[in-house]
N, C-alpha and C positions, 0 to 999 in steps of 0.2 A: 581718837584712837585710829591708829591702821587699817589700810586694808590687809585682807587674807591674803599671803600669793602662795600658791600651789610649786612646793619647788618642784617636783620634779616635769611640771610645764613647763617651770621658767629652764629648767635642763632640757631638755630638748626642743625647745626653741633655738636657744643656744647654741647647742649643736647642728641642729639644724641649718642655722644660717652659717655656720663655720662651712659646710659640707657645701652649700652653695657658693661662697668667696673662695673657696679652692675648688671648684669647677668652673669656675668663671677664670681661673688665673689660669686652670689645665686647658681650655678651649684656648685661650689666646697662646699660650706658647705653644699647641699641638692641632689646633683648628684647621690651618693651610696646607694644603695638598704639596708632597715632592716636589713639583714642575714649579708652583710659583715659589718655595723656597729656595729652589737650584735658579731659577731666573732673575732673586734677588740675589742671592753670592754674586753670580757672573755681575752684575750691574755694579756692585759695590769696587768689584775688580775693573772693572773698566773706571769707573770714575777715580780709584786711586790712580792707577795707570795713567789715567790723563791729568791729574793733579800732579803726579809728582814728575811728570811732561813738562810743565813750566817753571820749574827751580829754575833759576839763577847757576845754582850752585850745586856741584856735585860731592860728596865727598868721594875721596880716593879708593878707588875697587869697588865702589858700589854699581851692581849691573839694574839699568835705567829695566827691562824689560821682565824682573821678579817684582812682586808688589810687598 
């Protein structure tokens, strides 16, 4: 025979851990402070910038210095 289980433990267990894997996903996307988010834009922009510095090949009317 079974064991007992108690649902509404097994419900708020549940939930519980639901409430914990979306505060883990909220800290990673809202955790970092302005200054290192704006320090990584500017980075990404520079790296495009210099990535698209070494084409071969431009197409026609495209300005080298917007990313």
């Amino acid at each position: 025979m079974g064991d007992v289980v108690n649902l509404n433990r097994f419900r708020k267990a549940k939930a519980k851990a639901a409430a914990q894997d979306k505060a883990a996903e909220n800290r990673a996307r809202f955790g970092r402070p302005g200054a290192e988010r704006r320090l990584e834009e500017a980075q990404d922009r520079i790296d495009r910038r210099r990535h698209e510095g070494h084409r071969l090949n431009r197409p026609e009317g495209e300005d080298p210095e917007t990313p």
